[in-house]
Structures are given as C-alpha cells and as structure tokens.
C-alpha positions in Angstrom: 36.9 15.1 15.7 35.5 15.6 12.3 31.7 16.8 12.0 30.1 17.0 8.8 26.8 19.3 8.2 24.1 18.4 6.6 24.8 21.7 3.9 28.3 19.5 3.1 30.4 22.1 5.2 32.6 20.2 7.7 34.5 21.3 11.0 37.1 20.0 13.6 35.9 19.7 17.3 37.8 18.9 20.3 36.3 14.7 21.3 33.6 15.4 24.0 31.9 18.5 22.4 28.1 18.1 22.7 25.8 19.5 19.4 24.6 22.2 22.1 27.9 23.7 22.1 28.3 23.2 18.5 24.6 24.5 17.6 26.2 27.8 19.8 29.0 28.7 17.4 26.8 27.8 14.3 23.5 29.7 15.7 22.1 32.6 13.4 19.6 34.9 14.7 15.9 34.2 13.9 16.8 30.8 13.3 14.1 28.0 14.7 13.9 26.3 17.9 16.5 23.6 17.7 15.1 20.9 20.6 17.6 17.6 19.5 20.2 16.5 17.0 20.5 13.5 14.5 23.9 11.9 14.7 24.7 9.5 12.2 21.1 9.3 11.4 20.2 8.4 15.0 18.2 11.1 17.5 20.1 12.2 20.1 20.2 14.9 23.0 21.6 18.0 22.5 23.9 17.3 25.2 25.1 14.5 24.2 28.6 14.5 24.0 30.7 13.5 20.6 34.0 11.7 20.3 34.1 10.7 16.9 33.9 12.1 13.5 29.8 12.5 13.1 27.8 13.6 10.4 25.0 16.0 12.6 22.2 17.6 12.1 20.1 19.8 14.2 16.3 19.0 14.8 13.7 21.3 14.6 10.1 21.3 16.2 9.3 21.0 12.5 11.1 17.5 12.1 8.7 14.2 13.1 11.7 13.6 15.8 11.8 16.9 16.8 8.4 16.8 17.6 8.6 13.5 19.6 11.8 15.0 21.6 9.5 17.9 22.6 6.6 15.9 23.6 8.2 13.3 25.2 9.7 16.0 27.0 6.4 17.6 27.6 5.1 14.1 28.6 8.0 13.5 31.7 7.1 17.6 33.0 3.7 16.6 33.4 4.4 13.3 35.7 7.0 15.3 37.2 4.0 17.5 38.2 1.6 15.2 38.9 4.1 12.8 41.6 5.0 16.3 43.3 1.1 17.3 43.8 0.4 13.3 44.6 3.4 11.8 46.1 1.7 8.0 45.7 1.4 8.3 42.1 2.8 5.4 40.3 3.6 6.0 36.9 3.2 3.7 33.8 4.0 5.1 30.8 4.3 8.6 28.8 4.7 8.6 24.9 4.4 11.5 22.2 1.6 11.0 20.1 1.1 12.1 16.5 0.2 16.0 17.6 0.1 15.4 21.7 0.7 13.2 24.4 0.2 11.2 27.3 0.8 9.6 30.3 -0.7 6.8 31.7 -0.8 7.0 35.8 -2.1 4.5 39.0 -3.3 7.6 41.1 -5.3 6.8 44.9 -7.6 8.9 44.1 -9.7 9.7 40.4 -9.2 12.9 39.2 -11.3 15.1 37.5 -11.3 18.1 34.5 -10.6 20.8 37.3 -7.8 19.0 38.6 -5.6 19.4 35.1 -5.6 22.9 35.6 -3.9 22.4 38.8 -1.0 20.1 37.2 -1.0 23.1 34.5 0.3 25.3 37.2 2.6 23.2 38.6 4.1 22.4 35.1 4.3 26.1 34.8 5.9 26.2 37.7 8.8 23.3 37.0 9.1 25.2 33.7 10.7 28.5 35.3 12.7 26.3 37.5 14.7 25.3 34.1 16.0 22.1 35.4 18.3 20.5 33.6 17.2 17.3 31.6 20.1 15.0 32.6 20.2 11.3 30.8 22.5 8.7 32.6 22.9 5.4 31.4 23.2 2.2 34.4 23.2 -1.3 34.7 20.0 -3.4 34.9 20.4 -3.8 38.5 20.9 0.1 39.4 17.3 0.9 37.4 16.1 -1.9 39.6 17.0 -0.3 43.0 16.2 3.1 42.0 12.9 2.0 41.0 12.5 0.3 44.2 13.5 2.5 46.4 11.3 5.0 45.0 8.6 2.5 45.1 7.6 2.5 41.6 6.4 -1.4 40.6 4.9 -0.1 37.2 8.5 0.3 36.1 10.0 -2.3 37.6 7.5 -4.0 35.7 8.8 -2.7 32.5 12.5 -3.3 33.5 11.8 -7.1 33.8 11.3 -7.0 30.2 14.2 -4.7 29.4 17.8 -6.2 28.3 20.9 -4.4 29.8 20.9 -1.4 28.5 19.4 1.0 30.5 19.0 5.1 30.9 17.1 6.8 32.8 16.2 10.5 32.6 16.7 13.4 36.1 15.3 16.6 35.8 15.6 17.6 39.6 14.1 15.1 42.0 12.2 12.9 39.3 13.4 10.7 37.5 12.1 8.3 34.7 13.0 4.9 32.8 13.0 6.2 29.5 15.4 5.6 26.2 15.1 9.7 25.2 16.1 11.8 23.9 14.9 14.5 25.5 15.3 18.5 25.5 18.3 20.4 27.3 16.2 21.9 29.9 12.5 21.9 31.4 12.6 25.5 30.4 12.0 24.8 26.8 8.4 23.8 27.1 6.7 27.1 27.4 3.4 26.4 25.7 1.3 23.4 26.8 -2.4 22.4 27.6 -4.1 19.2 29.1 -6.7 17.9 27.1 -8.5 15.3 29.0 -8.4 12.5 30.8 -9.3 8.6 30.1 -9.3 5.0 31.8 -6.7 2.5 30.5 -5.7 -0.8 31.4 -2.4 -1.2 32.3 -0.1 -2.6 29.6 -4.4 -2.7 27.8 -4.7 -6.0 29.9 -7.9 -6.1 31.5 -6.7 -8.0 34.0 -4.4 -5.8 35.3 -5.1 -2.3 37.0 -7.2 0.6 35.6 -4.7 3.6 35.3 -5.7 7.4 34.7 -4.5 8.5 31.5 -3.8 11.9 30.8 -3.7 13.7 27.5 -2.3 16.9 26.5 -0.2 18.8 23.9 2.4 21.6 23.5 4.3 23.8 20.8 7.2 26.2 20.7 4.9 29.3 20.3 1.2 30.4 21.8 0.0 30.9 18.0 1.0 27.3 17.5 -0.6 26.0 20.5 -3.7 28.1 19.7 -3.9 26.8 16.3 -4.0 23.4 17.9 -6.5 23.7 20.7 -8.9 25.5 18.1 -8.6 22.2 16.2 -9.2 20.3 18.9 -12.0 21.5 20.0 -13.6 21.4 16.3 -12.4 17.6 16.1 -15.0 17.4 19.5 -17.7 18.8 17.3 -17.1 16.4 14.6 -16.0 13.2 16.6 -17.8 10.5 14.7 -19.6 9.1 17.9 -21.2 11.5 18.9 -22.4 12.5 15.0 -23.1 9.1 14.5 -25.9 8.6 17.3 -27.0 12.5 16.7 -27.6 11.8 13.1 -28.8 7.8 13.6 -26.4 6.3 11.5 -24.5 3.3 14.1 -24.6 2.3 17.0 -22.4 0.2 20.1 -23.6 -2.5 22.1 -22.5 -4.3 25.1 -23.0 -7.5 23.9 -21.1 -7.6 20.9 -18.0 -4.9 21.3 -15.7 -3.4 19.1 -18.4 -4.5 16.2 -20.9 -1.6 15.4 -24.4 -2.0 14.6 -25.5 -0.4 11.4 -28.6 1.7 11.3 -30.8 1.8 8.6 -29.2 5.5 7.5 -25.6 4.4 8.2 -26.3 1.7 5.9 -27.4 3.6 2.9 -24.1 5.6 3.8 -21.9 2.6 3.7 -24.1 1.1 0.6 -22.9 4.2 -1.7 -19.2 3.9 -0.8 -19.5 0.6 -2.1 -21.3 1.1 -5.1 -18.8 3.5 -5.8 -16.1 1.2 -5.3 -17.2 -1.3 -7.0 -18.0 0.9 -10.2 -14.5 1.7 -10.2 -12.7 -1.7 -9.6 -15.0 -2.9 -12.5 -13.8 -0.1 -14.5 -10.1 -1.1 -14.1 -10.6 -4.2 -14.9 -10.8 -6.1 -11.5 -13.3 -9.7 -10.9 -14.8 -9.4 -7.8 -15.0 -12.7 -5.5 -16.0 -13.8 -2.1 -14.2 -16.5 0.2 -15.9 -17.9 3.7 -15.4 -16.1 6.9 -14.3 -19.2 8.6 -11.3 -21.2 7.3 -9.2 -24.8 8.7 -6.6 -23.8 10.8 -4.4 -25.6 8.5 -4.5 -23.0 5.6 -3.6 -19.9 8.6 -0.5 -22.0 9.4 0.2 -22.4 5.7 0.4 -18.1 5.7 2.3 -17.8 8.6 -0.6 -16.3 10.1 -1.0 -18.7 13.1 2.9 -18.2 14.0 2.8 -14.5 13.8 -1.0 -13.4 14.4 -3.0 -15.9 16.4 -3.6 -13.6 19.6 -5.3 -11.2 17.3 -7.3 -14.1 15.9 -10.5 -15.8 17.1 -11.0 -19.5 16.6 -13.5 -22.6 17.0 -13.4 -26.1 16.8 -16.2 -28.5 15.1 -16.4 -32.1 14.1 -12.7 -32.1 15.8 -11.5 -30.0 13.7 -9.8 -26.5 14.3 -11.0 -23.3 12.5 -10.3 -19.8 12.7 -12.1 -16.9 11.8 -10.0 -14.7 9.2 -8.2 -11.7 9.9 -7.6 -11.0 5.9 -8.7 -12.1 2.7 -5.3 -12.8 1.4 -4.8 -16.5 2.2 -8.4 -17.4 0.5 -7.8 -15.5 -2.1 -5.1 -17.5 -3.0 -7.0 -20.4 -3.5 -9.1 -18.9 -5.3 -6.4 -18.3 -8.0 -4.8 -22.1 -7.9 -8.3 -23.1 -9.2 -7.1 -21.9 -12.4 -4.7 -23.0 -15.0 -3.4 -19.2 -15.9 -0.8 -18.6 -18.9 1.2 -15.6 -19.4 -1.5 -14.1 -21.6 -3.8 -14.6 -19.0 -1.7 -12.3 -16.6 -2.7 -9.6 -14.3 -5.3 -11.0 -12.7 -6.6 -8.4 -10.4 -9.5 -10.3 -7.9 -11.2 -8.1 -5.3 -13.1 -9.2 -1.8 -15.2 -6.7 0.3 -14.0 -9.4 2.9 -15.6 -9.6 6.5 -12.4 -10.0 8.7 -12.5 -10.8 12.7 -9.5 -9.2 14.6 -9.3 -9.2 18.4 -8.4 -5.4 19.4 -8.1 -4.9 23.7 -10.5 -3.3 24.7 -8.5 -0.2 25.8 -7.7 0.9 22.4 -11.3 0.5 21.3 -12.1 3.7 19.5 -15.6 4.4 17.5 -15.3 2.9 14.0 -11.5 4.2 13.7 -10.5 1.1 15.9 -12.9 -2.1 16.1 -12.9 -5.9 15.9 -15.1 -6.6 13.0 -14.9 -4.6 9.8 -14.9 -4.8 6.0 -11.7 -4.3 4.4 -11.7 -3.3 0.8 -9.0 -6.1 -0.3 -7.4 -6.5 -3.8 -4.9 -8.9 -5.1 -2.9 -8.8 -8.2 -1.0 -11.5 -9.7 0.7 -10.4 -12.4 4.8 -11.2 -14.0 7.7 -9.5 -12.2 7.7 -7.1 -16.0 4.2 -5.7 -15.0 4.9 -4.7 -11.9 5.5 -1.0 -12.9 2.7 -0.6 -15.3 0.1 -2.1 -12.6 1.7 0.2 -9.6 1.4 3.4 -12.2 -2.5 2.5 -13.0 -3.1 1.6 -9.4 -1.6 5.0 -7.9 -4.5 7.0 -10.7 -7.0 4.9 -9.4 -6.3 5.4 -5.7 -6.1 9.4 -6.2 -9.1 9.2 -8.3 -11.0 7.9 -5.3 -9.6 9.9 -2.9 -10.5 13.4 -4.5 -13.9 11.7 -5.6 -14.9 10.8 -1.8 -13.6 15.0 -1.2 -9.6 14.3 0.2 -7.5 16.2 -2.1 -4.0 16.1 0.0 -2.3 12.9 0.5 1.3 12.0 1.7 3.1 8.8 0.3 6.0 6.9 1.4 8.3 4.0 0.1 9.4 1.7 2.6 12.4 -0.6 1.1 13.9 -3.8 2.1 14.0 -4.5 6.4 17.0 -6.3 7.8 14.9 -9.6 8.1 13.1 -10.4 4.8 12.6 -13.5 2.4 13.2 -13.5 -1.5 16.4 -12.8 -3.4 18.6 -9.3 -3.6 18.0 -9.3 -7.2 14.0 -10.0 -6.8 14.2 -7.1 -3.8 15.9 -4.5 -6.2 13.7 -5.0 -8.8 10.4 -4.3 -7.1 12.0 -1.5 -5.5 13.1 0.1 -9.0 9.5 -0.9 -10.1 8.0 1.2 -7.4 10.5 3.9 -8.0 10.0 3.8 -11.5 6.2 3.9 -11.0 6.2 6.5 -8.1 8.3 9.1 -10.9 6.2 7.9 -14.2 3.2 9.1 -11.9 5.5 12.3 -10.8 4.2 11.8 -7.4 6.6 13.2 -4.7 7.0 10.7 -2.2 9.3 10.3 1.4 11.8 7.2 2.0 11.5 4.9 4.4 14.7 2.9 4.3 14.2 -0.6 6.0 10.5 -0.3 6.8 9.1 -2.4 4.2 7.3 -5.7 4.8 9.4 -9.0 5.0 7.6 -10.2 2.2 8.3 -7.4 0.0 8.7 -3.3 -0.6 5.4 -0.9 -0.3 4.0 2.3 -0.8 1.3 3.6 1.3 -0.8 6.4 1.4 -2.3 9.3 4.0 -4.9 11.3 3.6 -5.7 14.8 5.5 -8.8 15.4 6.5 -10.6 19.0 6.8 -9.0 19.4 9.8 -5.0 18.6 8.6 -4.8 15.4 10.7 -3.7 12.8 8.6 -4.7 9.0 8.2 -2.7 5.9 6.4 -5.4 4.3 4.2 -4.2 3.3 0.7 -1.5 0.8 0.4 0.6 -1.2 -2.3 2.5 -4.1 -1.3 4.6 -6.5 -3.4 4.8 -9.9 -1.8 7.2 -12.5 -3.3 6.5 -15.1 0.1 2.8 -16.1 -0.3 3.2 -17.2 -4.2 6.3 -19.5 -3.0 4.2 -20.8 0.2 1.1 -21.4 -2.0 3.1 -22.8 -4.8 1.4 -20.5 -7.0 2.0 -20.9 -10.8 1.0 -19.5 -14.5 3.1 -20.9 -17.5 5.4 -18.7 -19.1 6.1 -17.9 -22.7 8.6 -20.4 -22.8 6.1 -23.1 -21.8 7.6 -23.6 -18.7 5.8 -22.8 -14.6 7.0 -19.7 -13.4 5.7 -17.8 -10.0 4.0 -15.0 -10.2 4.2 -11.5 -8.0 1.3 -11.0 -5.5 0.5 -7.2 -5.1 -1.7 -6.1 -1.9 -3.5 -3.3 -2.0 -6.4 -1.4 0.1 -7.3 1.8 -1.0 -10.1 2.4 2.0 -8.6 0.4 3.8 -11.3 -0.7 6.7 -14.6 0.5 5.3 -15.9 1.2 8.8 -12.7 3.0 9.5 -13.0 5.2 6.2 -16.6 5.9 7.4 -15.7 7.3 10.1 -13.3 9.4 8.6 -15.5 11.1 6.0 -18.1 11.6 8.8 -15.4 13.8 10.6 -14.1 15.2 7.1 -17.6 16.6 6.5 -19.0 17.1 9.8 -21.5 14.9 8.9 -22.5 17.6 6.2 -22.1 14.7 3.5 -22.0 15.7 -0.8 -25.7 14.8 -2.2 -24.7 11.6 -3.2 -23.5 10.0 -0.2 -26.3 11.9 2.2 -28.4 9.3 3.6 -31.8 11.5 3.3 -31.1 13.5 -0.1 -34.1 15.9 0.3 -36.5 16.1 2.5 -40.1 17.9 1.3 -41.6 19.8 4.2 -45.8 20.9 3.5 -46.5 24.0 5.3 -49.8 22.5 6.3 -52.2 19.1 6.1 -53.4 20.3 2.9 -50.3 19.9 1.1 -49.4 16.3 2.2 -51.0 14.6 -0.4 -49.2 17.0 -2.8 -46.0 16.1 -0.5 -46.4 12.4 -0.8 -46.8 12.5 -4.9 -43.4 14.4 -4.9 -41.9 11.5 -2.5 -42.8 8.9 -5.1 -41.7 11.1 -7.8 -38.3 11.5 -6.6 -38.0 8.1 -4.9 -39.3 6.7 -8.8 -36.0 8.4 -10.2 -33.8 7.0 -7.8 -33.1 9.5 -5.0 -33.5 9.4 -1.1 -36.7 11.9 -0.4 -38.3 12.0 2.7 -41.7 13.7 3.5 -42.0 15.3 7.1 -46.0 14.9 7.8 -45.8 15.9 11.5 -47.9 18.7 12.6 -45.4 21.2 12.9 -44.8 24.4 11.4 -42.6 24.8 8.5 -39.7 26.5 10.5 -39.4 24.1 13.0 -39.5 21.3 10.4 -36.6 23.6 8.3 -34.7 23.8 11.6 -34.9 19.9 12.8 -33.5 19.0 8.3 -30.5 21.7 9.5 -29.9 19.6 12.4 -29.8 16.4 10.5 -28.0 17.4 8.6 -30.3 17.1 4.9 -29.0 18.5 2.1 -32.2 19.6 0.3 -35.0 20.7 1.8 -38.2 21.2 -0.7 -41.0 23.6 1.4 -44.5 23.4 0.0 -47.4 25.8 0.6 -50.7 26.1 -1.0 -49.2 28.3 -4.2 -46.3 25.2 -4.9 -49.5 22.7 -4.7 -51.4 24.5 -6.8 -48.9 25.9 -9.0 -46.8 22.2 -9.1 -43.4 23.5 -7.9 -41.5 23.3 -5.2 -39.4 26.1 -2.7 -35.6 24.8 -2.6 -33.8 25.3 0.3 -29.9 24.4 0.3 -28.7 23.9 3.7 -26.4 26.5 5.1 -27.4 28.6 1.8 -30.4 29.3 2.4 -33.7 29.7 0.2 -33.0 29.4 -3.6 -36.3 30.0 -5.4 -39.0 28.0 -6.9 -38.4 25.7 -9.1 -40.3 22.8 -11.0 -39.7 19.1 -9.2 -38.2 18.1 -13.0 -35.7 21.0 -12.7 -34.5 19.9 -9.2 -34.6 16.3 -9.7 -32.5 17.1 -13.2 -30.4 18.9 -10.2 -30.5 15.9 -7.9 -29.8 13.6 -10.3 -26.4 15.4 -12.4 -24.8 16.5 -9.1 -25.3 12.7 -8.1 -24.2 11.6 -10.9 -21.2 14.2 -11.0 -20.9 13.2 -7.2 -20.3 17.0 -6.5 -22.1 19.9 -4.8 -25.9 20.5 -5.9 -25.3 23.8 -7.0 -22.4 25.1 -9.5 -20.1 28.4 -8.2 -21.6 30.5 -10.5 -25.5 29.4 -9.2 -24.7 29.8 -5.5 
C-alpha cells in the first residue's frame, strides 16, 4: 500500500496500517498535537485503518477539521459525564461550534451554574481513564436496538431519518450515534471549561420538548484555553443586548419577536450607517430603488423561491389571491430591470434596495440582532455582459474593503466557492465566471481560500469575513454570479450585433443584514462608537444653574452645524454628570463653569482620555466636524 505525503514524499505500508501507526514512524519531537487525518481529502480517525494506496495528511488542532475532531470529541466526554452523574439523561445532540461546543440534553431535573463544575470533574475524571474512542460501523437495525435497549428515543428519533449507513462511537460504557471522526483516546482532551447553559427546543420545534443545552470549549494547552475564557468573558461585557438596553438603543418585545424595536438613539446609529452607505453606492455609480414588501405568490414560484424557501416565508391571502411577504429583494428587482429597454452601451446597471425582508427564524435560534426575523438587508444587483464580469468583481472587492476599514474592521478572510455537483448553466458559462473571479481576486492581489464545490447552483461566489476586536470572525460581504434568474426572468439588453442577449446577474451584500452589522459594531467597539456614528456626539455639562443658559446657546450652536449635542440641566454636580456621559458611553463631554461662560469657551473632556484644556466652541466644533467628516478619532496621535 502506497501513501503519499502531503511534502510529495511517498512510502509503502503493509494494507490495514492505521495513520496512528504511520504518524509514529514519521513523528519529530516538538511537533504539534496531531488529533485526526485527511485521507483522500476526507477526515478520518487516526485509527482508522488503510488498505489502499492513500494520499494522507495529518490534522492539527490548528486545521478547521482538526478543531471539529477535538471538539466533537470534547462534546461526546461531556455527555459521557453527564449520563454517568444522571443515569436518565437522554441525549439529543452534541456538535463543535466555531470555537466551542455543545450538547443538547432532556435531563429530569434543571440544572444550574454550580452543577457544571460537577460534570467538570467528572470529565476530568473520564479523561485520566484514557479510554479508547472506538468507531464501529452497523446496520440500521443494530443502532436501532442499541438505542433501545439503552432507552435513548432522542436517537432513535434521529435514526428514523438516517439511511443505512450507520456508526456509532464507544469510549467505555457510552456510546453515541455519531458519523466522527473522533480523537484516539479520551485522554487527549486535557484542557476544557463549561461555559453555560441554555433552553432549546428539541430539533428547535416548539412543539416538541425543552432540552438543556450545554456549552463549553477546550484546547490542546492551558495558555490556549486561557486565551479563550478571557475572550469569553470580554464578549459578556460587550454582548450587544445587554449594551443595547444599557445604552437605550433597541429593544425586544413579546408581541412581535425576532423583530427589534428601534429607539430613538439606535436609530440615529442605524441612520449614519446608511448615509454612509448610500454616499458610497452613489459614488460608484449605483441607482438606488425600492420594490413592495408584499409580492403575488406567482412571481416567488417564478424564482424558485416557493419550491425551495416557503417555510422560511410568511404569506397572506386577499381578494383571493395569494401573497407573500419577501424574504429578498432579488426577484423585484428584476422587474424592475425588464421595465427597460437596455442596449449594450447601457450595460452595468448596478440598482441597489435597502429592502425590508420577512424571514421566519424558530425561535430557539433567536439571538439579539445577530439572528432575527425582520431586517434590512443592504442588497445590490448588477447586470452587466459576461466581458465585465471581472472589471465589476475588481471595483466591487475596493469598495467592500473601503467600507470595512471605514466602519473600523481592518482584517477580513475571503473564500471562492466554485461549481457544486448540482448546478444550472453551461461548463463553458461556469469556467468563465470562475476565471473572472480568479482573475479579479489576483488583479486585486487579495489572498483568498478555495472552496471547491461550495458555490451556489446558480453560479460561483466570493464572500467575505470580518474579525471583530475580539478575533471572532463574521461572513458579511458577498459576490455572487447568477446565470439562473436572467434565464427564468427572460431578461434581455441588445447586443452590438443588434441581436437579444442575456445578461449576468451579480448579488452582492456588503453589510449584509443592517441589524446584524449593528450588532456587530456595537460588540466591535464596546459600544465606545468613532464620533461619527455616536448617537450623542457631545454632551455639555454646566457646573451650576447659572451656566444653563450659557449651556443651551452652545446646544443650538452645535446642533446648528450639524452635530448630536446634548445639554445635561439636572441638578447634579459636575462629577456625577462626567461619570453618568462615561457610562453612556459619550464621546465628548464639554464642562462649563462660571470662567467658560464668562470667558465663551468650553472644558473638553475626551472619554477614557481625560481633560484636554479649554478651547473655544469654534475650535471643537472645527474638531467635531473634520473628525466626522474624516470619520476617524477626534483627536490626532500626535494631540492625544
């Protein structure tokens, strides 16, 4: 048996050697952690045996699989735990997450925070125990009356939907329906913490039970896991939902959920984004349009939408007629375009829609703005020939990064995804708009990863993820090329040669969900937002009465040249009314005692750097108004 490396080197093997034994004759000291093995591209266990010439590679905690293998592995030790301290415990199901895990568990009693320390130890305990992580594969049947006999129905729920082939995963007495893989022994997973805990619908059907979900994470070293908690617990401080009731920008009601309710500051928030955006669409050249939130049935069935999409879709029916309320902007905006007679010279055509779009989310994954059922998506659509594909890609990818690093994310991951197994258009069209993107991904000299397969059906796409202060990332940005809704929607321009050609439909978001992306930036700055997205820009605080008419002439002043100033009249002294800006947050604050009245000036205070002199109201509204219109800090380096 042939392996080949993935450094080209190749060896002979005797059929039935495992990578485990393999990894042991190739093992150097200090090398990493290797935790699984890709096998003709495919993730495997480590002891997995081999009986045919393989190219293999070893995985690494540093690998996206390797990560998932440890997790997952992570994920089975603490059910394992938690059926040996509570022998009822029915089990659901346990993936790895992004940079933790879960497991979701019908428990006959509710636990509580103290109680994960108590599965901690037991995982610690099952850990020294090193039990071997064993995968055996069986018949539909067998998983059936394992499951049975050990009484678990939340499997045998999942079995029913399962074709025939089966594995299941022992390490010691438990054992789990699982595909893997999964590491050699429980004795890898020396560094681990449980997080929290959460309610979640089984299978997030509200009709069915309420199970106990239970979060955690783990890494190959203590540093590692330290890094992570330390994260954690800063993502706590910064989770939207708490900043956004703390600093009255949204709220979530009952009678409408999933759909936030903006406040009056949230909105000013939301209102700069998309004057922002809307500077720069007009700036590149885009028309901005607007098509009606509820649409005939007919036209969803005409996209494909109603086969593919209608549970996620809300509908009505008037005048006997069916409607449904739109889940995107695409399909509208296409007849927007066929009320045109367009001609080669007439081509791009870049329209853009702030649309309103209705999607029905359970309410189990439910999650602040990042996950809810009404939101604004910041749509675009270009139609343009298949020979300006790469020149609209190339000017799109400088726009997207000029936002990005404008609204303060400077690091962003791309991907290609190419052709799946099960798309529409020709080979020829496919290759082409994959070369285009290619083409436009290296005249940008943008490093990017492949995703071989994972395009759309429609057509190939790049997308975009941002990091955020605190490293996690988030897919927002995306360019699509779609070669199915022209041909459905018999779309048309006429050619140089007089004849009707179809043009190439290009999605793109680049903030993706507007609420979404607000709830980003509100966890990317802490709610600490740059001066020209802060709800209250300044606030003037008078030392005593005698200053507030002197305070409420500055408020007109600043509110005359177009900044957000508020004047805090309360009867309070000055520090307290310093102290309560801090806390919400204010950039500026402008202190005023009997010398700034009688003097005209003003005592700037920048929060978290402290007192900055006195200054004249034109000098810090000339401040205001340049780092506004700069959108960057009030204060330059050298001035701090």
């Amino acid at each position: 048996m042939l392996i080949t490396f993935t450094d080209g080197s190749q060896a002979e093997f005797p059929a039935g050697t495992t990578p485990q034994d393999i990894l042991k004759e190739r093992k150097r000291p200090g090398d990493p952690l290797v935790v699984g093995a890709r096998v003709d591209g495919q993730p495997v266990d480590l002891t997995r045996p081999l009986h045919q010439d393989t190219r293999l590679e070893f995985l690494t905690f540093d690998d996206p699989e390797g990560r998932d293998i440890y997790r997952h592995s992570s994920a089975h030790l603490m059910a394992q735990a938690v059926r040996e301290l509570y022998p009822g415990a029915q089990l659901g199901i346990g993936p790895a997450l992004e940079d933790s895990f879960y497991y979701d568990i019908q428990l006959p009693e509710f636990l509580n925070p103290e109680d994960l320390a108590k599965i901690e130890a037991r995982m610690a305990e099952i850990v020294q125990r090193k039990l071997r992580i064993e995968r055996q594969d069986v018949s539909k049947e067998e998983a059936a009356k394992l499951f049975r006999e050990r009484g678990e129905n939340l499997k045998l729920e999942l079995l029913d939907e399962m074709d025939d082939a089966i594995s299941v995963y022992r390490q010691g007495d438990f054992v789990d329906l699982c595909r893997g893989p999964h590491l050699p022994t429980t004795g890898y997973i020396k560094h681990f913490k449980l997080l929290s805990l959460a309610g979640a619908y089984w299978r997030g059907d509200e009709s069915k039970p309420m199970l106990q979900r239970i979060y955690g994470t783990s890494y190959p070293t203590a540093e590692a896991l330290q890094e992570h908690l330390h994260r954690y617990e800063e993502a706590k401080k910064r989770d939207h939902r708490r900043l956004g009731r703390e600093l009255d920008l949204f709220s979530f009601h009952p009678e409408a959920p999933g759909t936030p309710f903006w406040h009056p500051k949230g909105l000013v928030l939301m209102e700069q984004a998309i004057q922002y955006w809307r500077q720069m669409h007009q700036r590149a050249g885009y028309q901005e349009i607007r098509t009606p939130l509820i649409l005939s049935d007919v036209l969803w069935r005409m996209s494909g939408h109603y086969d593919h999409y209608r549970e996620n879709m809300y509908f009505s029916r008037m005048e006997d007629r069916d409607y449904a309320v739109k889940p995107m902007n695409c399909p509208s905006g296409l007849l927007v375009y066929k009320t045109y007679q367009f001609s080669y010279r007439d081509l791009p055509v870049r329209f853009a829609e702030l649309g309103h779009v209705h999607r029905f989310e359970k309410s189990g994954e439910l999650h602040g703005l990042i996950r809810v059922r009404a939101f604004t998506q910041d749509d675009a659509h270009i139609y343009c020939t298949p020979d300006q594909i790469e020149s609209e890609v190339v000017n799109l990818i400088g726009l997207i990064f000029e936002i990005y690093n404008t609204f303060g994310f400077h690091e962003v991951r791309v991907e290609l995804s190419t052709q799946p197994e099960k798309s529409i258009g020709s080979a020829e069209m496919w290759r082409r708009a994959e070369k285009a993107l290619e083409n436009a991904l290296a005249k940008a000299d943008l490093p990017y990863e492949l995703n071989p397969g994972e395009g759309a059906f429609y057509g190939p796409k790049i997308d975009f993820h941002i990091k955020d202060s605190l490293g996690r990332s988030w897919q927002c940005g995306t360019i699509q090329m779609d070669f199915s809704m022209p041909e459905r929607f018999e779309l048309e321009y006429i050619g140089a040669d007089g004849e009707r050609h179809r043009p190439v439909m290009i999605h793109r978001a680049i903030l993706g969900s507007l609420e979404r992306f607000i709830g980003l930036l509100i966890e990317h700055y802490a709610g600490d937002f740059p001066l020209w997205l802060a709800p209250v820009q300044a606030r003037i605080l008078p030392i005593t009465d005698k200053q507030h008419d002197y305070a409420r002439a500055l408020r007109e002043r600043f509110q005359a040249a177009g900044l957000r100033v508020e004047a805090d009249l309360r009867n309070e002294k000055v520090g307290y009314k310093i102290r309560q800006a801090e806390l919400e947050k204010v950039p500026l604050m402008l202190v005023v005692g009997g010398r700034e009245a009688e003097s005209g000036a003003v005592s700037l205070r920048v929060k978290g750097q402290g007192d900055q002199g006195s200054r004249t109201p034109d000098e810090v509204i000339a401040l205001m108004r340049e780092a506004v219109d700069q959108k960057r800090s009030l204060l330059k380096e050298d001035e701090h």
